[in-house]
Structures are given as structure tokens and as C-alpha cells.
DOFI-553385 format. One record per residue (C-alpha): residue in one letter; residue number from 0; x negated, z, y negated. Coordinates in steps of 0.02 Angstrom, whole numbers. Example, Ala and Ser with C-alpha at 12.3 -4.5 7.8 and 13.67 -1.06 7.14 Angstrom:
<atoms>
ATOM rest  nr     xx     zz     yy
ATOM    A   0   -615    390    225
ATOM    S   1   -684    357     53
</atoms>
This chain:
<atoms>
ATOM rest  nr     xx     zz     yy
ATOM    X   0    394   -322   1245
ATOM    X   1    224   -358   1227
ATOM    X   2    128   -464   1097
ATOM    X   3    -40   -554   1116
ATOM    X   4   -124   -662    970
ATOM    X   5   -270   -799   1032
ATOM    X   6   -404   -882    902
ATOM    X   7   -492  -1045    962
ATOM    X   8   -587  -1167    885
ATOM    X   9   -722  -1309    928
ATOM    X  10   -817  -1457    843
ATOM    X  11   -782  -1623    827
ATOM    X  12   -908  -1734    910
ATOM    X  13   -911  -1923    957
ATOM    X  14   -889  -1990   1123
ATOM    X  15   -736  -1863   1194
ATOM    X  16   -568  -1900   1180
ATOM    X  17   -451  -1801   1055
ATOM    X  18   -340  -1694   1159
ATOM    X  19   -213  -1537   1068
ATOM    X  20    -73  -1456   1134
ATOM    X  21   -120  -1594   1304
ATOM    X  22    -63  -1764   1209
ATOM    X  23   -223  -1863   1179
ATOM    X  24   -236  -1914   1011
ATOM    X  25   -304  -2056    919
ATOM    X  26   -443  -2016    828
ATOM    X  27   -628  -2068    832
ATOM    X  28   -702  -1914    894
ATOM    X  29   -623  -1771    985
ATOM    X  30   -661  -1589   1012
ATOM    X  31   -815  -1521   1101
ATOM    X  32   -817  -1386   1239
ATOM    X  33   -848  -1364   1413
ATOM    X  34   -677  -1404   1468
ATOM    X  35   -580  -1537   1375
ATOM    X  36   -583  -1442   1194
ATOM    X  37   -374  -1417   1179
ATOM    X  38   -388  -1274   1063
ATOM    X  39   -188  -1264   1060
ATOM    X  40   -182  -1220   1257
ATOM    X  41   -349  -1115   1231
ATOM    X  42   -271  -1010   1085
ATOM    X  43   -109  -1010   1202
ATOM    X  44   -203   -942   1329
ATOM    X  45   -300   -820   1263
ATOM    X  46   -135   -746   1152
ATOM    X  47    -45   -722   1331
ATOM    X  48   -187   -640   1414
ATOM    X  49   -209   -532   1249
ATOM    X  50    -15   -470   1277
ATOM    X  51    -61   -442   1464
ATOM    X  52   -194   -346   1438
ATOM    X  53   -328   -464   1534
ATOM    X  54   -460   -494   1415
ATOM    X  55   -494   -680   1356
ATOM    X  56   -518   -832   1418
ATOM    X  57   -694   -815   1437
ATOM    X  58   -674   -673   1574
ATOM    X  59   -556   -770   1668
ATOM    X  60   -641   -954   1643
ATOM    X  61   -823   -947   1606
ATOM    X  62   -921  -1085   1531
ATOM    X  63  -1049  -1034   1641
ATOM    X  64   -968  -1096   1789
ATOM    X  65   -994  -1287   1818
ATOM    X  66   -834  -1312   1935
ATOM    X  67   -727  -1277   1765
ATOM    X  68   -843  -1438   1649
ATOM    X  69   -701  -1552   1590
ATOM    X  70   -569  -1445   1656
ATOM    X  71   -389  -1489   1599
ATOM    X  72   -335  -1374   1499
ATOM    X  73   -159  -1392   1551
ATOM    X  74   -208  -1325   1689
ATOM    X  75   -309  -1169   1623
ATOM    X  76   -152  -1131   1553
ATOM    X  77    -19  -1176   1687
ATOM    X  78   -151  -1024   1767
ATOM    X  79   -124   -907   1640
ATOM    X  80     74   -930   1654
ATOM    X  81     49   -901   1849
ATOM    X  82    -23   -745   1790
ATOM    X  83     92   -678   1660
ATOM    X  84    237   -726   1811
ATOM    X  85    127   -618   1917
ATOM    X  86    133   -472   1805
ATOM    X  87    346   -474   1778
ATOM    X  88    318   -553   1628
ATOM    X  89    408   -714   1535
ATOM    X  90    375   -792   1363
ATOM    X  91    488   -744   1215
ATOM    X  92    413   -863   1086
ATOM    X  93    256   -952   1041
ATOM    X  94    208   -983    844
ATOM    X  95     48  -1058    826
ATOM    X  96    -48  -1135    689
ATOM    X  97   -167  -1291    720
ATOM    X  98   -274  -1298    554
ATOM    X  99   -368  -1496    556
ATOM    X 100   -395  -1614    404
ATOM    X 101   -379  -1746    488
ATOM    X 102   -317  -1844    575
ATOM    X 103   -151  -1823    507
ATOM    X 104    -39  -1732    655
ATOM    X 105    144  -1747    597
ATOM    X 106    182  -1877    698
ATOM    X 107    134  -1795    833
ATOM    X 108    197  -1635    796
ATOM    X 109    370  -1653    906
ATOM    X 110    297  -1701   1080
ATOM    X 111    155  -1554   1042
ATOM    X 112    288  -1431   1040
ATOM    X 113    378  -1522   1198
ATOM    X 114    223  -1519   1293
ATOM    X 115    197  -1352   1250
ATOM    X 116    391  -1303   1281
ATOM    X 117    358  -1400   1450
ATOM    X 118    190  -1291   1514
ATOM    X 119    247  -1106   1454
ATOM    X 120    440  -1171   1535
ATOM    X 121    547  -1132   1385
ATOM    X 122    665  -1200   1291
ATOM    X 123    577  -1304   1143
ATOM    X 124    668  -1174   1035
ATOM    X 125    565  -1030   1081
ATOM    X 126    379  -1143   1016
ATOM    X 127    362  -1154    835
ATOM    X 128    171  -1246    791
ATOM    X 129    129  -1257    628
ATOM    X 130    -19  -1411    543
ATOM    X 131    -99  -1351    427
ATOM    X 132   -276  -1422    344
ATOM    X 133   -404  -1315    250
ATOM    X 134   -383  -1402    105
ATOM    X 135   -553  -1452     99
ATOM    X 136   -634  -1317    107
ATOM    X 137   -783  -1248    233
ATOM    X 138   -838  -1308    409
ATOM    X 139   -638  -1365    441
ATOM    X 140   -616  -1426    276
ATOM    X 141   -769  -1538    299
ATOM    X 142   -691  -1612    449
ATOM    X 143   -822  -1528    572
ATOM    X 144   -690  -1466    687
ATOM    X 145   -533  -1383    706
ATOM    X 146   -475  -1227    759
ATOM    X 147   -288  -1142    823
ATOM    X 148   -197   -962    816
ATOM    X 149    -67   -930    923
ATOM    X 150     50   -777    922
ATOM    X 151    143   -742   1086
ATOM    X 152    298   -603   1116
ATOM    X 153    304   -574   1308
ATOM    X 154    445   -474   1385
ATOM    X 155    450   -388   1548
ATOM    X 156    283   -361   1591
ATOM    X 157    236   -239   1721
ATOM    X 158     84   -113   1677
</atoms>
């Protein structure tokens, strides 16, 4: 067994769509970044890489490279489970937190976890993400952006 733990987090800027966990969201601005912003998948991402021992998601998909601008991140992910597969390995569980003040996720909250369930292919049992908001306080709090932390426990990977 093998745990990983991934950090994201971007602005919120006007004129991109709102995408976490890969449902688009309404809201009237969405996150900035050089792929499409998902800090879910990107804090997903980088907590399974952390457990395999291969660095972040920088290393593996650089902003400096202009084939990856607008990327999917469904797809930087459904990479990172190719790899983790690679190595022997399998996902255990997922528990992530998503901290944003607005706009309000709990509706959403069910088909996050699905989607999520669906892309790491695991029972919706073994994802757990948590909404939280800052409660007002700092850059987050402020409604500047958002940020996500993801925990991962991956079993059977090879060394």
C-alpha cells in the first residue's frame, strides 16, 4: 500500500467555463490554467503520482508545452491511471476536499463523485469529496479562486 496526497488550486477568471471533478458547472467565471483548470482531477493526479513515486504533474504535463493548452483534464488523468496500471498498482480510495465559496456545489456533489468513481474505475464507494468554503476568509474566501486536496491509498504497486 502506498499513499500519495495532491494540492491544486487556480483563479477564477471570466470568459472560461467552470469545470471540477469534469462536470461543467454553472457559474459566471471558471478556473484559469493552461489546461481546462479542473483542480479536482489535477489534485487527483498529482496525489496518485505522489503514491507512485513520479513527481507531479508538472514533470509529466508541462505548461510549457503548447500541445497540452486547453487540455481535458479527464484525460490528464485517465493518463495518470494508465500509469499507476502500468506500475501493478489499483486505487484503494480517494478523499478529497474541494474548498470554493461559491458557487454553491451540493447539488453537484453526487455526479462529482460518479465522474470521479467513473475515471479512477471504482466503485463510487471507494471516492469520498468533501465542499468546503473558506468561510470568507483570504484569496478563496474572497472568491478569487478555488483550490482541491486529494488523498489517495494505492495497493499493489510495483517499485
Amino acid at each position: 500500500m502506498r499513499v500519495g496526497q495532491g494540492f491544486d488550486s487556480h483563479r477564477l477568471v471570466e470568459g472560461r467555463p467552470l469545470v471540477l471533478a469534469g462536470e461543467r458547472i454553472p457559474h459566471s467565471r471558471g478556473l484559469e490554467g493552461h489546461s481546462d483548470g479542473d483542480v479536482v482531477l489535477h489534485a487527483v493526479a498529482d496525489a496518485i503520482l505522489g503514491a507512485l513515486g513520479e513527481g507531479d504533474l508538472g514533470r509529466h504535463f508541462p505548461s510549457s508545452d503548447p500541445g497540452l493548452k486547453g487540455m481535458d483534464s479527464r484525460q490528464l488523468l485517465a493518463r495518470v491511471v494508465d500509469l499507476m496500471a502500468e506500475r501493478g498498482g489499483a486505487l484503494a480510495n480517494l478523499d478529497c476536499t474541494l474548498i470554493a465559496e461559491a458557487p454553491r456545489l451540493a447539488g453537484h456533489q453526487a455526479v462529482m463523485e460518479k465522474n470521479l468513481a467513473d475515471l479512477l474505475s471504482v466503485p463510487t464507494g471507494r471516492v469520498n469529496l468533501k465542499l468546503k468554503s473558506a468561510d470568507g476568509m483570504g484569496a478563496l474566501g474572497r472568491e478569487e479562486g478555488m483550490a482541491a486536496l486529494a488523498v489517495v491509498l494505492v495497493e499493489g504497486v510495483e517499485s
